[in-house]
Backbone as a ProteinNet text record, in pm:
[ID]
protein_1_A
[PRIMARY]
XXXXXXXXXXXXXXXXXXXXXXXXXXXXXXXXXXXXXXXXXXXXXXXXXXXXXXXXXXXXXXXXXXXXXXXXXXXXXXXXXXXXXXXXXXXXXXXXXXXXXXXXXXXXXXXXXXXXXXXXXXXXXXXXXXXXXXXXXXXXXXXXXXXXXXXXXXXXXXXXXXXXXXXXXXXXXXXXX
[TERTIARY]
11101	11077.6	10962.7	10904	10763.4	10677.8	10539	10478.2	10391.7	10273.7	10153.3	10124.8	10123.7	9950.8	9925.4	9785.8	9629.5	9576.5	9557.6	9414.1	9326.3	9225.7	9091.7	9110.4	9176.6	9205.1	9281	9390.6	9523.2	9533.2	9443.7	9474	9570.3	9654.1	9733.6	9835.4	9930.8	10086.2	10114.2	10153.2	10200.1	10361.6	10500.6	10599.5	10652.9	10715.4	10740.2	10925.5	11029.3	11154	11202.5	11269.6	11338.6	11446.2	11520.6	11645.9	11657.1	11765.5	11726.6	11838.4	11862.6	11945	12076.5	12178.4	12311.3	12345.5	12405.7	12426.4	12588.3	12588.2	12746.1	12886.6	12848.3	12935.9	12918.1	12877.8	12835.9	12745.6	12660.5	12596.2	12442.8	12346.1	12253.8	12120.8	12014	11913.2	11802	11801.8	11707.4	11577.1	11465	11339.8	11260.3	11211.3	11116.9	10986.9	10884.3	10753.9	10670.2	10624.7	10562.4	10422.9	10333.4	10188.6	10117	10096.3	10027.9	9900.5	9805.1	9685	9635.7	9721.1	9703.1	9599.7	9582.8	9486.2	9609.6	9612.3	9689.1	9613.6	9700	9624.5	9560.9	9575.8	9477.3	9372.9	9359.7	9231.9	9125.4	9207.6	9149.1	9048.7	9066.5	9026.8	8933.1	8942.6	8824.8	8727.9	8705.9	8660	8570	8592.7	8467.8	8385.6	8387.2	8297.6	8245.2	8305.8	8283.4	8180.6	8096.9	7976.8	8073.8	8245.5	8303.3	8359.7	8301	8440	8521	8641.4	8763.4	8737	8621.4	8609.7	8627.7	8539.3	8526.1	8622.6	8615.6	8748	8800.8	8711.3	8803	8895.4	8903.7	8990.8	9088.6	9068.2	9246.3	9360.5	9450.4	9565.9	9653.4	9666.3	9742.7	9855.1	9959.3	10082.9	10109.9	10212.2	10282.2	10448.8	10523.4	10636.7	10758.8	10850.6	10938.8	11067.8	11138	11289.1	11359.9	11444.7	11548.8	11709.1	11738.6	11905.9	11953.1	12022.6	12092.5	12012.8	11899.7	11788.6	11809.8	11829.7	11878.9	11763.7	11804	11700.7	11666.5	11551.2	11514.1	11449.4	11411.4	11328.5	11199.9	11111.4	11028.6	10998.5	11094.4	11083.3	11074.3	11165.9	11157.9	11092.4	10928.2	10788.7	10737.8	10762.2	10706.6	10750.2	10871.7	10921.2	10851.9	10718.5	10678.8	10729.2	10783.8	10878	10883.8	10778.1	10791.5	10920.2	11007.7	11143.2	11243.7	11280.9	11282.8	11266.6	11354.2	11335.7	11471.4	11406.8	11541.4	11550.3	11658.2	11694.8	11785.6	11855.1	11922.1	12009	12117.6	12110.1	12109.9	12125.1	12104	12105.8	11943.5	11867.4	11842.3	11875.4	11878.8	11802.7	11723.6	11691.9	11506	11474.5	11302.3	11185.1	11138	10977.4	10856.2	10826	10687.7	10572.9	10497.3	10365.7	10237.1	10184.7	10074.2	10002.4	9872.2	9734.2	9705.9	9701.6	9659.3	9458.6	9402.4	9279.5	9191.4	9230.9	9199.4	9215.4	9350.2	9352.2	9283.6	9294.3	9221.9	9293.1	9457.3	9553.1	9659.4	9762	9831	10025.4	10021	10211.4	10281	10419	10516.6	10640.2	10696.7	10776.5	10952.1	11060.8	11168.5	11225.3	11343.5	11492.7	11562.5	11583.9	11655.7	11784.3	11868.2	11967.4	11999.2	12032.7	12029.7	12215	12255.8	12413.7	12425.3	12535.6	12547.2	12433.7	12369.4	12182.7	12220.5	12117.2	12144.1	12032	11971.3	11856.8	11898	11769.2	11797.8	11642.1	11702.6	11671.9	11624.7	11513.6	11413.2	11500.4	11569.2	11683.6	11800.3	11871.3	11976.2	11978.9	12087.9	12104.2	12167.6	12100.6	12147.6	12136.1	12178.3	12158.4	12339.8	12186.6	12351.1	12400.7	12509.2	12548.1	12610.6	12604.7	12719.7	12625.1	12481.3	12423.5	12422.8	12459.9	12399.8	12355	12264.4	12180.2	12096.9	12032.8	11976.2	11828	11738.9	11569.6	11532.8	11515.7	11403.9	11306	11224.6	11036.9	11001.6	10956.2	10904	10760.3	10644.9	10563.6	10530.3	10570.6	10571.7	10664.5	10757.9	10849.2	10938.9	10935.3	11071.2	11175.7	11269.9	11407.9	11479.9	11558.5	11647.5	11794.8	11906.5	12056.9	12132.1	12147.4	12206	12348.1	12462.4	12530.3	12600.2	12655.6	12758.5	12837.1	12915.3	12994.5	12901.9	12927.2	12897.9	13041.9	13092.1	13221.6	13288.4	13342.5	13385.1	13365.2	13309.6	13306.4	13173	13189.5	13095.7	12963.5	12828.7	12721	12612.3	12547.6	12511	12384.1	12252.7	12135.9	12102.8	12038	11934.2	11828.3	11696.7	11517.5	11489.2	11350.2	11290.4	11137.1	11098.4	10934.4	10858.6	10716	10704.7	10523.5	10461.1	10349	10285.5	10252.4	10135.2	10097.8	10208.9	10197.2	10228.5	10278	10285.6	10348.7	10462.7	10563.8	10760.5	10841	10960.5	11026.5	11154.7	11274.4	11359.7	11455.4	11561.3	11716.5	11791.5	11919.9	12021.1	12069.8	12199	12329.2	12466.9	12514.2	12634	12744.7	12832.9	12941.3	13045.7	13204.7	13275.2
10933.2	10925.4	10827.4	10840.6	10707.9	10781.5	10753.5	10777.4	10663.5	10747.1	10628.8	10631.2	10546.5	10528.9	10458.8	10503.5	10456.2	10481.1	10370	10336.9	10286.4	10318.7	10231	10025.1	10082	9970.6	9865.8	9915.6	9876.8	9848.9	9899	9932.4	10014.5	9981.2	10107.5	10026.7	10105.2	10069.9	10190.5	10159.4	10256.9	10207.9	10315.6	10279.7	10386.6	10344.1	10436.3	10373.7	10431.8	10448.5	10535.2	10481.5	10570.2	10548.8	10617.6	10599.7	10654.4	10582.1	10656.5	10662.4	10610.5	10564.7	10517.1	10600.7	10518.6	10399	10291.7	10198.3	10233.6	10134.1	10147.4	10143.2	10059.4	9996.5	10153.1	10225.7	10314.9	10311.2	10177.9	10189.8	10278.6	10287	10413.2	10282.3	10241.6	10192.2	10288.5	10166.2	10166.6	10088.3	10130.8	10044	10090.3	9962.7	10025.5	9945.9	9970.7	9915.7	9954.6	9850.7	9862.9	9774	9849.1	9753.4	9839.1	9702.8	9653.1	9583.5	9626.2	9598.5	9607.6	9494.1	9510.9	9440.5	9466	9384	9331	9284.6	9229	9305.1	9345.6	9398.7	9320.3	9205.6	9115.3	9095.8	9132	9072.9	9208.4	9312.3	9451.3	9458.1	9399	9418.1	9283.3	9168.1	9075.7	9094.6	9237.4	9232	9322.5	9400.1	9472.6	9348.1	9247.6	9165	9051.6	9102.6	8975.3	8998.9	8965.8	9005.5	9042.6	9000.1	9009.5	9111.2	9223	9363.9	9346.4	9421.1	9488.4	9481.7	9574.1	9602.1	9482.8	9378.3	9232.5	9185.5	9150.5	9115.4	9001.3	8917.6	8811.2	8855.2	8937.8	9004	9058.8	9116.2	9181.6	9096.2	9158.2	9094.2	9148.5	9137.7	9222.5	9172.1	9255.2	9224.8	9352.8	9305	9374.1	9331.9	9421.8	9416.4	9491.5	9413.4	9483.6	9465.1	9591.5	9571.3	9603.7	9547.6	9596.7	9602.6	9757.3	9720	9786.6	9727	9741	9813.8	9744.6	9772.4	9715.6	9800	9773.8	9661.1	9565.3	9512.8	9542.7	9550.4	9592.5	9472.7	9493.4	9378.2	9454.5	9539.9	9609.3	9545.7	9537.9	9423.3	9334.8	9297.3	9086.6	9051.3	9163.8	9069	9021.5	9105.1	9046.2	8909.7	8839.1	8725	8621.4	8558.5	8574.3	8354.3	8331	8156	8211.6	8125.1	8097.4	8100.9	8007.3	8005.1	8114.7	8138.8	8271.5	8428.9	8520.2	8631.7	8711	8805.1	8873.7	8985.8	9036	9155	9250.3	9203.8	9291.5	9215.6	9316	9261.9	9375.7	9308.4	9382.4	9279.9	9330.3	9272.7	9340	9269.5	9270.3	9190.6	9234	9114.6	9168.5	9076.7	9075	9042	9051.6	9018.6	9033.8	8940.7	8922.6	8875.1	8940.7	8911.4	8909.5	8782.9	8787.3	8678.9	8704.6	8652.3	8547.7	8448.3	8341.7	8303.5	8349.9	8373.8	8203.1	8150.7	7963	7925.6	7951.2	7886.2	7993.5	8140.1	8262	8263.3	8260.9	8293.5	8369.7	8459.7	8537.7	8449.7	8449.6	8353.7	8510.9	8438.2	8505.5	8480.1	8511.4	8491.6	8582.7	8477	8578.9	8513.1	8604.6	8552.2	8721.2	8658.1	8772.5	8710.3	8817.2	8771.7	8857.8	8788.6	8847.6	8843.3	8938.7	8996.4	9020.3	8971	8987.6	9045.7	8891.4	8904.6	8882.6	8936.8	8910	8873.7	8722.8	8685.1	8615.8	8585.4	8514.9	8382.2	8287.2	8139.7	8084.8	8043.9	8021.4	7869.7	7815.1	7720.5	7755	7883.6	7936.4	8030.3	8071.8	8147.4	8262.2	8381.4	8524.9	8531	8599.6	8635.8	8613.6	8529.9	8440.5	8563.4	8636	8718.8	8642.9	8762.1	8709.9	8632.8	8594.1	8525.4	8567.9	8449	8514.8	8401.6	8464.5	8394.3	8445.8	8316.4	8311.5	8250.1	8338.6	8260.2	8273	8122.2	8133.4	8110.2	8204.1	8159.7	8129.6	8033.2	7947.9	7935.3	7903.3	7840.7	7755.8	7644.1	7520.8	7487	7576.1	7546.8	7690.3	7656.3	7826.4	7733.4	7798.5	7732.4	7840.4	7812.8	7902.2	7838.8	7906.5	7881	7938.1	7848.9	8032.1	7960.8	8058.5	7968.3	8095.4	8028.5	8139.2	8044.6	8142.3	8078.2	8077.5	7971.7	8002	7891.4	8001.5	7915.7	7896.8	7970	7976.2	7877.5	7801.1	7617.5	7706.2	7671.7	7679.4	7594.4	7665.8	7664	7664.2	7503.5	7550.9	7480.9	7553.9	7560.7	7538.5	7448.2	7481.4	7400.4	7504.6	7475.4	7495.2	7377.3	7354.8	7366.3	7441.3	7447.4	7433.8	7333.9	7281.6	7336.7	7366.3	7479.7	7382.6	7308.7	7201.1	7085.2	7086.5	6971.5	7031.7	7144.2	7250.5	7207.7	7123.6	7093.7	7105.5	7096	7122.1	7044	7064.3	6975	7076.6	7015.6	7068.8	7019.4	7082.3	7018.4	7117.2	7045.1	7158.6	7110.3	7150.2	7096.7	7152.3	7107.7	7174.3	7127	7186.6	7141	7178.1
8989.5	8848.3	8825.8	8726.5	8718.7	8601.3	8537.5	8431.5	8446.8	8393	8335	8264.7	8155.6	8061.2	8077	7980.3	8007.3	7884	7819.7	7702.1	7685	7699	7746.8	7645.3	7520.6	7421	7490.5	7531.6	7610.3	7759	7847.9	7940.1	7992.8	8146	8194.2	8238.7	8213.7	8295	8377.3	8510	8606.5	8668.2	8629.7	8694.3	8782.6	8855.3	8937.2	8972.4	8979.3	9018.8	9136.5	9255.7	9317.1	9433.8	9435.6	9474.3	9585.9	9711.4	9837.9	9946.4	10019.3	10122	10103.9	10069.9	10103	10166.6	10178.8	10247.5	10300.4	10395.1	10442.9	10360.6	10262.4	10157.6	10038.8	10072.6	9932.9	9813.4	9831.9	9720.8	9757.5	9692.1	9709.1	9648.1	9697.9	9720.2	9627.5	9543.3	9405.6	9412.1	9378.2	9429.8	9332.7	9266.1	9087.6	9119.8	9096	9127	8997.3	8927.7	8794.4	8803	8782.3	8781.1	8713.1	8618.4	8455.4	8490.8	8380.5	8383.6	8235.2	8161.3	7991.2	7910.6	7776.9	7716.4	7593.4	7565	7432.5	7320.3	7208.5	7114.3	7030	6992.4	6938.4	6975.5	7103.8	7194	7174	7150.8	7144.7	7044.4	6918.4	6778.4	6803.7	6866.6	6881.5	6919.5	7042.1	7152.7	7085.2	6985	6834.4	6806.6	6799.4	6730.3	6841.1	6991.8	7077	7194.4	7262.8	7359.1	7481.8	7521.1	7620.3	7620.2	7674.2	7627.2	7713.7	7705.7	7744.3	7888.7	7928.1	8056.2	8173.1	8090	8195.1	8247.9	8370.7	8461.1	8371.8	8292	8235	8129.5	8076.1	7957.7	7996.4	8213.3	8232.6	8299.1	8251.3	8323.3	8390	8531.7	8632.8	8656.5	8675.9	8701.5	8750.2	8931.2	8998.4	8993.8	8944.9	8981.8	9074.4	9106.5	9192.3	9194	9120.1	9125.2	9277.7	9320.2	9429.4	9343.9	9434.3	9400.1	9534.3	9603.5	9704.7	9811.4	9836.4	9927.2	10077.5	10184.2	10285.3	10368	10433	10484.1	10627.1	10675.6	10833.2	10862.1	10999.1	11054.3	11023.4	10943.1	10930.4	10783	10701.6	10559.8	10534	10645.9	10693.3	10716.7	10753.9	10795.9	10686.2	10581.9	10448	10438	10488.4	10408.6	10542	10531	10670.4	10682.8	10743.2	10803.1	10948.5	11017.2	11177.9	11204.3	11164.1	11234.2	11218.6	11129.1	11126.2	11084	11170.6	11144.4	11073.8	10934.1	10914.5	10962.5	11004.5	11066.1	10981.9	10901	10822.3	10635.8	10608	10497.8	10412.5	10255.8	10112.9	10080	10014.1	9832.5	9746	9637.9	9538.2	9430.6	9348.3	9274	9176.9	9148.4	9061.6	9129	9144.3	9209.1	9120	9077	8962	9071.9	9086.1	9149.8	9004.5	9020.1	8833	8893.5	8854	8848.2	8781.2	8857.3	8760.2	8760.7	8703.7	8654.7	8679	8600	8649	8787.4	8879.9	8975.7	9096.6	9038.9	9180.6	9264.4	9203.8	9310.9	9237.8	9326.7	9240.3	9282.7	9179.6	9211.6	9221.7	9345.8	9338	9259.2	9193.7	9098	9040.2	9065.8	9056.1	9125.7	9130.9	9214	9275.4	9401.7	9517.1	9555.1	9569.2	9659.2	9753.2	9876.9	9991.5	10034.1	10066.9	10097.1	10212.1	10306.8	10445.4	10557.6	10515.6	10593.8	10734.2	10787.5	10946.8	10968.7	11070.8	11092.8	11208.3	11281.1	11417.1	11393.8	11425	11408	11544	11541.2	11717.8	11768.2	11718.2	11826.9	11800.1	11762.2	11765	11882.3	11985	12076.1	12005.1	11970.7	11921.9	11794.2	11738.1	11600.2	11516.9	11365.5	11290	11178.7	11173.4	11082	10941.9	10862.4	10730.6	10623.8	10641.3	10547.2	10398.6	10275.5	10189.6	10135.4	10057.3	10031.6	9847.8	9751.4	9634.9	9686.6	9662	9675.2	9502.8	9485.2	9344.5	9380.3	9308.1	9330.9	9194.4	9189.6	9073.9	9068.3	8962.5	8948.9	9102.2	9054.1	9110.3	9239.4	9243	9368.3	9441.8	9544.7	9576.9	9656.3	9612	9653.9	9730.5	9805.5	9908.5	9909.1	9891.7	9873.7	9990.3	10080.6	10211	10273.5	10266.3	10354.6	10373.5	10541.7	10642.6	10716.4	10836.7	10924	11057.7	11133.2	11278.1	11311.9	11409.1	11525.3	11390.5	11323.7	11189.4	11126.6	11092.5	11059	10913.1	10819.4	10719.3	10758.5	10658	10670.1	10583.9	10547.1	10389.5	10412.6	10404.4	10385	10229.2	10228.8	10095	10140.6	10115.6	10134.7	9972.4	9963.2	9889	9946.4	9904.9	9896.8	9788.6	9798.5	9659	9673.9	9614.7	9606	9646.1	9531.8	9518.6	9668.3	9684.5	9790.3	9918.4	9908.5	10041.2	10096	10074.7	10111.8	10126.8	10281.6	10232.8	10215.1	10197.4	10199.3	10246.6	10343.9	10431.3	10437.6	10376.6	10400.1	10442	10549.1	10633.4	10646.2	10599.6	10609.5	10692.8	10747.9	10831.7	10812	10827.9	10842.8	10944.6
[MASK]
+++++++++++++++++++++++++++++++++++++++++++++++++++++++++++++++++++++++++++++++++++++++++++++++++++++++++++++++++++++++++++++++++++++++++++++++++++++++++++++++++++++++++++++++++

C-alpha cells in the first residue's frame, strides 16, 4: 500500500506500507517508510515576492521516516545498528525512526524510540551468544539512551548506555544480582 504527492507549491510526500513475515509468536511484520520533502505553506506565498524560490535547497525540508511493528531482527539488520562490541542477531522491533536534516549544522539526526523483544546478540568478552534481551533505545537531539536487561546464569541483568552527541561521549552502567 503507499501513494504520493507532489506540488511543485508544497512539495512531495511519498509513503509506502507493508506487511510481511509471520513471526513465531503470530504476529505478521509491518514496515511503513514515509519521506517528505515539504515547503510550509506560508513560505509558499512569500516565496511570490522573495528572490529565494521554492526550488533552492535552502527552502526544503527532508524528512525520512520509519515505522516497525513486529519486525523480525537478523544479523543482516543489526548491521545497521553499527557498536564494535556488539552484534545483534535476533529479536523483534518495534517502534519510530525520524531521520531530519538539520540545515545549520549539515547533519541529519536520528530520532525516536525502539524497542527491542527477546533480542539475541553476542558481546566480544562474552563467550556465546546472550538471549532474552529486551530492550528501550531513545534517540534524542542531544543524547541516545539504551535500557536493556536479561538473565545470564539466571542472576538478572541491567544495562543502561548513555550516549551524548555533542561530546561523543558514553556512560556505562551494569548492574547484576
Amino acid at each position: 500500500m503507499g501513494r504520493l504527492e507532489v506540488a511543485k507549491s508544497r512539495g512531495f510526500s511519498l509513503f509506502a506500507k507493508g506487511s510481511g513475515n509471520k513471526n513465531e509468536d503470530g504476529t505478521t511484520e509491518i514496515l511503513k517508510v514515509e519521506l517528505k520533502q515539504l515547503i510550509k505553506s506560508k513560505q509558499s506565498i512569500y516565496s511570490m515576492f522573495d528572490k529565494i524560490k521554492n526550488s533552492d535547497i535552502r527552502r526544503k525540508d527532508a524528512r525520512l521516516n520509519f515505522g516497525f511493528e513486529n519486525v523480525r531482527i537478523t544479523e543482516e539488520l543489526g548491521q545497521y545498528a553499527q557498536v564494535d562490541m556488539i552484534k545483534a542477531k535476533g529479536g523483534i522491533l518495534t517502534g519510530a525512526l525520524k531521520m531530519e536534516q538539520n540545515k545549520i549544522e549539515k547533519k541529519i539526526h536520528a530520532l525516536g524510540s525502539l524497542k527491542i523483544k527477546n533480542g539475541k546478540l553476542s558481546y566480544v568478552d562474552f563467550d556465546g551468544d546472550i538471549e532474552g534481551v529486551n530492550a528501550v533505545v531513545d534517540m534524542k537531539k542531544d543524547k541516545i539512551t539504551v535500557n536493556a536487561n536479561t538473565k545470564l546464569s539466571e542472576s538478572p541483568v541491567t544495562l543502561t548506555m548513555a550516549y551524548f552527541i555533542q561530546t561523543q561521549k558514553n556512560e556505562f552502567e551494569i548492574s547484576c544480582r
